[in-house]
Every structure is written in C-alpha cells, then in structure tokens.
N, C-alpha and C positions, 0 to 999 in steps of 0.2 A: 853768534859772534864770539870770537875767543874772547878771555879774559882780559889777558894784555890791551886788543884794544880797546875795551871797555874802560878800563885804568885808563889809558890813554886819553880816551875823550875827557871822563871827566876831570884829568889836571889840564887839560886843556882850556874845559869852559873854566876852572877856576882860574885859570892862567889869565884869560882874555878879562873875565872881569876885574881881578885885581888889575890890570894896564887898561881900565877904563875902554876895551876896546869893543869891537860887534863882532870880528868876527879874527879867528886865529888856525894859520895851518901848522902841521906837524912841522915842515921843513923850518918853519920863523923859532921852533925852539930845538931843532937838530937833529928832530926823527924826520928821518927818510922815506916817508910813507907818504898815500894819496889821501892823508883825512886832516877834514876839515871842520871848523867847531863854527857856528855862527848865532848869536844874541840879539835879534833888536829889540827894539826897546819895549819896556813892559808887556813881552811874550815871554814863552820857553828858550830855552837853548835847543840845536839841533845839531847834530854828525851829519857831516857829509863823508861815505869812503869813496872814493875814486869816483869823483864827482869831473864830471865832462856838458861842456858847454856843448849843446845839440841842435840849440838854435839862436839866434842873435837877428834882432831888427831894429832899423832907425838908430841914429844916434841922438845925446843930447852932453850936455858942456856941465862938466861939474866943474863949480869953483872951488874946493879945498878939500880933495880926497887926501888922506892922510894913511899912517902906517902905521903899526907898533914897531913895525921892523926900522925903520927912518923918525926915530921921534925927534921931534920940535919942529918939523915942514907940514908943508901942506902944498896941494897942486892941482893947474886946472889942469884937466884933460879929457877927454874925450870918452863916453862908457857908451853902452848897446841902452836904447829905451827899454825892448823887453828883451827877457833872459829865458830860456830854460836849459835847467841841467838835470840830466839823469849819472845818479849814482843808487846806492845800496847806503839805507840805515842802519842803525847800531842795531836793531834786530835782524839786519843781513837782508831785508826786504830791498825792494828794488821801487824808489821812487824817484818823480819829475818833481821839479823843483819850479814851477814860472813864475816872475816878477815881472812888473812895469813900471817902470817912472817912478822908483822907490829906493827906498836904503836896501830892502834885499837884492835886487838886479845890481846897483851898484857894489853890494857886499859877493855876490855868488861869484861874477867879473875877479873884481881885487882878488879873494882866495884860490878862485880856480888856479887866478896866474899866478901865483905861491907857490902850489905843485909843479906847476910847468917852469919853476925857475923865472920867471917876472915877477917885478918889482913895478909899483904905479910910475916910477920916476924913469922908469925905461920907455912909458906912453906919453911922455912930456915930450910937445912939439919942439919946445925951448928951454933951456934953464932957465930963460927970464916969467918961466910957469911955474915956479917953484919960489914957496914963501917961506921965512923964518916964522917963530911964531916968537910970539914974546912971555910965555908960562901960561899961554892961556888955555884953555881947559880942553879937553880932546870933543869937539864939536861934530855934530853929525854937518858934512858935506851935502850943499845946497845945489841941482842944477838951477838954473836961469828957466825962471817960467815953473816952477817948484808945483809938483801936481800932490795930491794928498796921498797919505798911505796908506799902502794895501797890507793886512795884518797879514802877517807871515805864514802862520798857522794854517789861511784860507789856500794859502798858494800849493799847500805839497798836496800833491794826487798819488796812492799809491800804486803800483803797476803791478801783474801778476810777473810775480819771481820765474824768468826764464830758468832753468835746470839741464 
C-alpha cells in the first residue's frame, strides 16, 4: 500500500478518536478518496479502501445515529440488520467485512455512504427524526430490541487477492 495512504489512515484514526467518533471517511476531512477508518469500542482500529456494500438484509430503527460531519444532532432512521462489505486493507489485501445487529453494520452503512456522498440526515423519513442534543456526550446509537455485540475483529474474513 503507498505511503501517502498509510499517513492517511492513521491521521484518520487519530482524527476520529480525538471527535470521540467510531468511524471516519476521507471525504468528512476533504480528501477525495474511497478510505475509510472505523474504531469500536475497546478493539483495534481498521481501513477500509474502497469499501462496497455487497450485501444488505432486513432492516431495524436506530434511535440516534449521529455524525462527526452534523455535530450536536442525532437521528432515527432506518440501517440494514446485517451488512457485508468487500474492500482491500491497508496491506492491499482484499477483505469482507459482515456485521449483524451491531455498531459495526450500523458503522460500515454510515461510512460507506460518506464515500458515496450521503449523509445519515439525507435517510431521515422526517425532520421531525432529527434531534438537538443538549452537550451531551457522543453516545453509541441504540436500535429498538438492542441485540448484543459481535467483536469486530471476529467479523473480517480475509479473501484471496484477485490480481
């Protein structure tokens, strides 16, 4: 993997941790590129480069997905139960990504659409789904029916590097 995006990830993850977030794409700080940084909580950090949702099923109702791009809101709306995405790690390897019913399916969703130019607030039924917050602390967003979580780390499968 070049260097440049190496540098790039990791001001990234530092970027994301210093704004208390889980997960950060290039475009939310101006670079024009498909990589994406994501943290949950007490794992690693991980790169995603040109990360593509490949499969999407069921849906569930998150109450207050949030933004670093949109601070001080929060909002329900609607994410995929489970998620996989295939892209290429920071060593250029080519992995699938799959979550269920967790902060990373709801973190892989939110970033993807960062690349693709979405924003959570563009998957808002209503503006009346969209909350202020009053300083209160960057909260991981709960669906309704809240199932436990799957460590992150368990979820990546590497895949042989097509060439």
């Amino acid at each position: 993997m070049d260097d440049a995006i190496l540098h790039l990830i990791a001001d990234m993850i530092e970027s994301m941790y210093a704004a208390q977030g889980v997960g950060l794409a290039a475009p939310q700080i101006g670079v024009p590129l498909r990589v994406v940084v994501l943290g949950m909580p007490d794992e690693d950090p991980f790169a995603l480069i040109n990360p593509v949702v490949i499969r999407r099923e069921g849906t569930r109702r998150m109450e207050g997905e949030g933004c670093l791009s949109v601070p001080g809101y929060r909002g329900a709306l609607t994410r995929s139960e489970k998620v996989v995405v295939r892209a290429l790690n920071e060593h250029g390897k080519e992995v699938r990504i799959r979550a269920e019913n967790n902060l990373l399916a709801e973190a892989l969703e939110h970033e993807v659409d960062h690349i693709n130019g979405i924003l959570y607030v563009d998957r808002l039924d209503s503006t009346d789904d969209l909350t202020k917050l009053d300083g209160t602390d960057w909260a991981t967003a709960r669906p309704i029916g809240e199932a436990a979580e799957e460590p992150a780390a368990e979820a990546v499968e590497e895949v042989a590097q097509r060439g």
